[in-house]
C-alpha positions as CSV (number, residue, x, y, z in Angstrom):
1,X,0.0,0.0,0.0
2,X,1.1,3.4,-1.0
3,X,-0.1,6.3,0.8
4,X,0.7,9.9,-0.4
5,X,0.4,13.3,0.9
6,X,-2.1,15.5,-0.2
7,X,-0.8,17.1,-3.7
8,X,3.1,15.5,-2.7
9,X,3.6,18.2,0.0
10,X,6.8,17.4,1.9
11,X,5.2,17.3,5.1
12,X,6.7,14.4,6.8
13,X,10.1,15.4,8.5
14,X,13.0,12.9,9.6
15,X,11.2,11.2,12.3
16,X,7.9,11.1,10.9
17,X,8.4,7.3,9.0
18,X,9.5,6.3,12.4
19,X,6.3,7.4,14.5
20,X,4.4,6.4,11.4
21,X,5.7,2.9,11.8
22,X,4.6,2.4,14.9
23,X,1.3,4.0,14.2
24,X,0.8,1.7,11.3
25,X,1.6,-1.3,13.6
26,X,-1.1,-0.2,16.5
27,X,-3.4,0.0,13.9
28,X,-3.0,-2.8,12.2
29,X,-3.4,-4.9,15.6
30,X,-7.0,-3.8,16.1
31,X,-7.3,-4.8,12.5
32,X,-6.1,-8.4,12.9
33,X,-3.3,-7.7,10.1
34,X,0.8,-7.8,10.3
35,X,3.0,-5.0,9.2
36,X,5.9,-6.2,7.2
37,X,7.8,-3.1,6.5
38,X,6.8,0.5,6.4
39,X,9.1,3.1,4.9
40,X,8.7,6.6,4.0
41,X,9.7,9.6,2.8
42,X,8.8,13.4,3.1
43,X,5.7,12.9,0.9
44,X,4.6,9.6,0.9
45,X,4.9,6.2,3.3
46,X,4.7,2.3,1.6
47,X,3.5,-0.5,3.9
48,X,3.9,-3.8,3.5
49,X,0.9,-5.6,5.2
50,X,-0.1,-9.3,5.8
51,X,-3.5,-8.9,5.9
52,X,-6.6,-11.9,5.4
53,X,-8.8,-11.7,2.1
54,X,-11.8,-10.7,4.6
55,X,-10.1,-6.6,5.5
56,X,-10.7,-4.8,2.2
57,X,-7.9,-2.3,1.7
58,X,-10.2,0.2,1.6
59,X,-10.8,-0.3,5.8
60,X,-6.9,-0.3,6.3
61,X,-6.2,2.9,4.3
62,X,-9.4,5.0,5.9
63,X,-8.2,3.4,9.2
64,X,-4.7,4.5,9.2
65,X,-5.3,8.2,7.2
66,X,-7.6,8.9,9.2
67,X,-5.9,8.2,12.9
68,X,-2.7,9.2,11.7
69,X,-4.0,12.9,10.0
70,X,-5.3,13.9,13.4
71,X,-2.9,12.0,15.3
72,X,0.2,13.9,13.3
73,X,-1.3,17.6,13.5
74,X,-1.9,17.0,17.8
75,X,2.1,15.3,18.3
76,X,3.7,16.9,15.5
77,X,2.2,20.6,15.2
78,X,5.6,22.0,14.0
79,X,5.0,20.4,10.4
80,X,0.3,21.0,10.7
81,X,1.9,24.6,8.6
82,X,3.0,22.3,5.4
83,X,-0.7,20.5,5.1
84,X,-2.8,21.7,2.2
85,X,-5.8,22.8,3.6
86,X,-5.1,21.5,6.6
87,X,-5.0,17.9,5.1
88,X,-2.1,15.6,5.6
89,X,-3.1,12.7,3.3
90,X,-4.5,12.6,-0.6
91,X,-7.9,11.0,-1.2
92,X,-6.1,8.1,-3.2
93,X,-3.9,5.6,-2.3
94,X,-2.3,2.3,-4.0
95,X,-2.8,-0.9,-3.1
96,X,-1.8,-4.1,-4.0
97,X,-1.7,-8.0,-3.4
98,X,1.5,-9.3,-3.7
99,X,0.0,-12.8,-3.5
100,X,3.0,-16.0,-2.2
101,X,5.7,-13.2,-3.4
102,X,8.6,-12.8,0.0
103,X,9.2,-9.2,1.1
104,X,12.7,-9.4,-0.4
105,X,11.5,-9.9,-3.8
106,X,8.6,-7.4,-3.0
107,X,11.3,-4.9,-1.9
């Protein structure tokens, strides 16, 4: 899954991948889904999640945008000035289903 933020504003700084992470992996918990690997950069994160055919990705995504948007603006206020309109995510995301496929080859 690709996330990205709203029109590729470089909103995340240095330690955001690293709090996203562990958001990512809270979430993902009350979702009954394992995070492989999450990596990111100043506009956009990629997770790697193990979830059953039962969560449509739709859930995951809405879950973790949605947490994570107000969740970044209350712990991380010095980067809420960089958001377009006040929006950390875009509306679209990518998601895909890697099917038997390792996370080395995936990576």
């Amino acid at each position: 899954m690709v996330r990205v933020t709203q029109h590729r504003c470089c909103v995340l700084d240095d330690a955001a991948p690293d709090w996203l992470r562990h958001h990512v992996t809270k979430i993902c918990r009350t979702l009954d889904c394992t995070p492989l690997a999450c990596v990111g950069t100043a506009d956009h994160i990629h997770a790697l999640v193990n979830a059953m055919p039962k969560l449509s990705a739709s859930v995951l995504v809405n879950s973790l945008k949605g947490t994570s948007n107000s969740l970044l603006r209350r712990k991380r206020p010095h980067t809420a000035d960089d958001y377009w309109n006040n929006v950390s995510w875009s509306p679209s995301y990518f998601a895909a289903n890697t099917g038997e496929a390792t996370r080395e080859i995936v990576e």
